[in-house]
N, C-alpha and C positions, 0 to 999 in steps of 0.2 A: 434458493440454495440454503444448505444446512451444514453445519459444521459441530459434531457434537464431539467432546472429550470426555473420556470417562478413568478417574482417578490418574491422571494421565503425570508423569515424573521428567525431570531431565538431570542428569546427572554428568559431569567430567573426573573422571577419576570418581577417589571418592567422596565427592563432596555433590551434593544434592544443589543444585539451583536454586529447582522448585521441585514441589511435587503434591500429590494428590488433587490434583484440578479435578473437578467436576463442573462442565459449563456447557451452556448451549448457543450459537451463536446463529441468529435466525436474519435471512434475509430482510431487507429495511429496517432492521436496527443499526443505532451504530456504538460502538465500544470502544472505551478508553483504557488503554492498555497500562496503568503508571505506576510507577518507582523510578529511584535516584539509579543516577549512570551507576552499571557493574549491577546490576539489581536481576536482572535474565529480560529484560523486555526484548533484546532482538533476540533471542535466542528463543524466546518464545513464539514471536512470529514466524523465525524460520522451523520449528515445529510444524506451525496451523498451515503456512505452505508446502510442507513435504520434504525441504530442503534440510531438514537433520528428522532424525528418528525420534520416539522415544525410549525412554532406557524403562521407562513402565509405564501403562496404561496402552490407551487405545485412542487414535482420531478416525473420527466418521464423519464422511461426508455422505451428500444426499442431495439431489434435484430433482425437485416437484415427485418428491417422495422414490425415488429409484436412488439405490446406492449408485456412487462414482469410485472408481476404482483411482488409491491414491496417483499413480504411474501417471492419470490422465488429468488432475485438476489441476495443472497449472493452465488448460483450456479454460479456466472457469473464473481468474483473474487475476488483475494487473498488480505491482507494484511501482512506491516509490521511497527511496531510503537513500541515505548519505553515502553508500558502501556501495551502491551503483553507480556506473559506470556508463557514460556518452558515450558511443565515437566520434571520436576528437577528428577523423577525415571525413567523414559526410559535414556536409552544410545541415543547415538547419532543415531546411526542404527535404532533404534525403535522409534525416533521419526522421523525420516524421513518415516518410513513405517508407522507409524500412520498415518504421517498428510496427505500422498496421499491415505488414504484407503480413506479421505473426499474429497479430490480434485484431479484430472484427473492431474495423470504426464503430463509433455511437452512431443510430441509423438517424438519417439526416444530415451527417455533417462529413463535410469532403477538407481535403489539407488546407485549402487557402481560409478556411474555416477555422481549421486550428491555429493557425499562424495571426489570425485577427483577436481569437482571446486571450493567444500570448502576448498579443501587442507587440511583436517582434515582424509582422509583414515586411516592414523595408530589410530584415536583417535575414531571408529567404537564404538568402545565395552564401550566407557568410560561413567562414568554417567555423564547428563546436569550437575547435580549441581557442580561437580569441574570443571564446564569450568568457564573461564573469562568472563568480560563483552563483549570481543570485539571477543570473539568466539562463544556465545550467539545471539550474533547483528548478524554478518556472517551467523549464520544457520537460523534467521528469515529471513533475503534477501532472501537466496536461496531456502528456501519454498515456499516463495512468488511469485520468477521472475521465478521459476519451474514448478509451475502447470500453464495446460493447459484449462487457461482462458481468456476473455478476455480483462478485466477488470483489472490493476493494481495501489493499497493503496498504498505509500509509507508515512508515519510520522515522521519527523525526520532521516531519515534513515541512516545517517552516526555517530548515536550516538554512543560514546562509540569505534571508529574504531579511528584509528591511521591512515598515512600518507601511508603506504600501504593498510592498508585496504579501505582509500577512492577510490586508484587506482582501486581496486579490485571490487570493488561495483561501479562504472564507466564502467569498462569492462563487469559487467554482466549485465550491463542493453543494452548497445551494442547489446551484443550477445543474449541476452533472451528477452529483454521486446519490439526490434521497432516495433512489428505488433501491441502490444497492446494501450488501453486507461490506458495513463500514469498520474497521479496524486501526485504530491509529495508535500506535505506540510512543509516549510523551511523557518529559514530567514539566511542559511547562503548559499553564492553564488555557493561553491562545490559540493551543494548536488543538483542541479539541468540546469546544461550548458546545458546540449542536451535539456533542455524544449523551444518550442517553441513560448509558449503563458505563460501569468503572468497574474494573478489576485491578487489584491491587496486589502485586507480585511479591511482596513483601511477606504478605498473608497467608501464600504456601512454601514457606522457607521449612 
């Protein structure tokens, strides 16, 4: 998967975000997306997702060298961000079978699979809404670095997780995300060491 911008802008009213990006975002890399809060970093992944426009420029996507038509890449992958939303009446078990009736499990691994690297197995049956913020957070990662796509959102991602849970969400990007196009949108240093490449939002003001 490919993702190319070319002089690409965002603006509300009249006031520019960002603008003139020129970048390439190539499948098994991964990129760290940073600037201080109010700086456009979600506003720029909801760009790379489709989820807002641009006000100039252009996004191109591409698998295995065929364009993808934007209407269709949200086939192409997951997110996980603070501004999303569990449903608080499914159990834990049913929302993990929900969210891959939309998205292609990682092949090999079936629900009680996911529910073991949550570490949450005994908490199957419980409903989202008495979990905590930081078991919340946990079962967004693990939707996201689970399904088999190739493309992975991350937004803040270590919101809400304590000092093991960063460990743990370090571990599962390890193990589940290096084939993918990784994205992690941050300004703090833990939530993104294994990225390769750094864009700096600041830089097209």
């Amino acid at each position: 998967m490919e993702i190319a911008l070319e002089d690409v802008g965002r603006r509300f009213n009249q006031d520019w975000i960002f603008k003139g990006i020129n970048y390439r975002f190539v499948q098994g890399g991964s990129y760290a997306i940073l600037g201080p809060n109010g700086s456009g970093k979600s506003t720029f992944l909801q760009l790379l997702t489709g989820n807002l426009s641009c006000s100039k420029g252009h996004i191109f996507y591409q698998e295995k060298g065929k364009p993808v038509d934007i209407d269709r890449f949200f086939n192409y992958f997951s997110l996980a961000a603070p501004y999303m939303e569990l449903i608080e009446e499914f159990t834990l078990a049913e929302m993990i079978d929900f969210h891959f009736s939309f998205k292609p499990i990682r092949e090999g691994l079936k629900t009680t699979d996911v529910l073991g690297i949550l570490g949450l197995t005994s908490a199957q049956d419980r409903y989202l809404r008495y979990f905590s913020s930081g078991m919340k957070q946990r079962t967004k990662l693990v939707l996201a670095c689970c399904a088999n796509v190739p493309v992975l959102f991350l937004d803040e991602p270590t919101a809400n997780l304590d000092e093991e849970g960063i460990s743990w969400y370090l571990d599962l990007i390890r193990q589940y995300a290096a084939d993918k196009l990784v994205v992690v949108c941050s300004n703090q240093a833990h939530e993104y060491p294994f990225c390769t490449h750094q864009i700096r939002i600041m830089d097209y003001k």
